[in-house]
C-alpha positions, 0 to 999 in steps of 0.5 A: 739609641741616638749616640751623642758626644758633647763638646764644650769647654766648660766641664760644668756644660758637658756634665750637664747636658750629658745628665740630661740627656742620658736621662732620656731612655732613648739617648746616650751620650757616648763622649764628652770632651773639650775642643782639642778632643773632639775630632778624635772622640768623633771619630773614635765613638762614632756618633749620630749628633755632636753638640758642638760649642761655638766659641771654646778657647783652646780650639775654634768650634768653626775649625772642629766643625769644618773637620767633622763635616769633611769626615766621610760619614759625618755625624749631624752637627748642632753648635751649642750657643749663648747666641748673643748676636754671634757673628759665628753663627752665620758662617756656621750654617753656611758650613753645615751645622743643622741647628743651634741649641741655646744653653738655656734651653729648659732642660725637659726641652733637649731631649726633643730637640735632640731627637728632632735634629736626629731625625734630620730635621732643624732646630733653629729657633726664630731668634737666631733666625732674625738675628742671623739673617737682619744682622749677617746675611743681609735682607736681600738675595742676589740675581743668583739665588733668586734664579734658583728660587723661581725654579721651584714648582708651586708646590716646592715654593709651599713646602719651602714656606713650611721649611722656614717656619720650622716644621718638620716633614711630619707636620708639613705632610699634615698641613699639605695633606702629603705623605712623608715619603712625598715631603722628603721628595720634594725637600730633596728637590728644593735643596737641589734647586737652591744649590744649598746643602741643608734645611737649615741653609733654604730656610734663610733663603728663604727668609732673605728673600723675604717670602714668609713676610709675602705670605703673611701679607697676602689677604 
């Protein structure tokens, strides 16, 4: 079972995600809680995945993010968004959130997106991409990050591409003709290289470095 606590200010949200959720028989959502709650329910019940919201009145979810994050075992963390060009949202991959699930997301979709961030994988979808990178992070990298981009290997730099287009380990496995165990080898040497502490943070490396608009306008 994938344990779940749902945090959001509005009663409406959590009761929601929490009836869709528990409808999948391989979820359950153990807490579901306003902001103020959230560290102490986290701590408490333990989960794999916290749907954390954004932007709550009572609490920041940057702050509550932070303060998962620096627990010693932390769960993955996704913040739940509107996503109207959120100027959060760049600081929040920074920190360590390993995706973004948009509110309107079609229910019969969360359940796998869940599933998939469970698995360590990232759910970032090409809009907050854009948006993140055009609007907060700039379209360039420093000297810095473009050092660190040429030490990876040729292969590393694929893997990375495949990264940024949102594939999991399973599918580039697929399209590389690797093994998963060999996938997560050389993820774990891309993210050591970049200096980055997720998936999330290499694919706008990636992206800022401008190497998938290379790839699609290479003949």
């Amino acid at each position: 079972m994938i344990r779940v606590v749902v945090v959001d200010d509005e009663a409406l949200v959590r009761t929601g995600f929490s009836h869709i959720l528990s409808a999948a028989g391989d979820i359950e959502v153990v807490g579901a809680v306003g902001g103020a709650e959230a560290l102490a329910e986290v701590r408490e019940r333990r989960p794999d995945l916290v749907l954390l919201d954004i932007r709550m009145p009572d609490v920041d979810g940057l702050t509550v993010l932070r303060q998962i994050r620096a627990l010693p075992e932390p769960p993955v963390v996704a913040m739940l968004t509107t996503f109207d060009a959120d100027e959060y949202v760049a600081t929040a991959l920074r920190t360590g959130a390993s995706g973004f699930l948009l509110k309107d997301t079609e229910p019969t979709q969360i359940a796998h997106l869940v599933r998939t961030l469970a698995g360590g994988e990232v759910v970032l979808s090409s809009k907050v991409t854009k948006t993140v990178v055009d609007g907060f992070l700039g379209t360039e990298v420093d000297a810095q990050t473009a050092g660190r981009l040429r030490r990876l290997s040729e292969r590393e730099h694929d893997v990375l591409l495949l990264i940024a287009e949102g594939l999991p380990n399973a599918d580039i496995g697929a399209r590389m003709h690797l093994s998963v165990g060999t996938v997560k080898d050389h993820v774990s040497a891309i993210l050591t290289k970049l200096e980055v502490g997720n998936r999330v943070q290499a694919a706008l490396v990636a992206e800022r470095a401008g190497l998938l608009r290379q790839a699609r306008e290479k003949p």
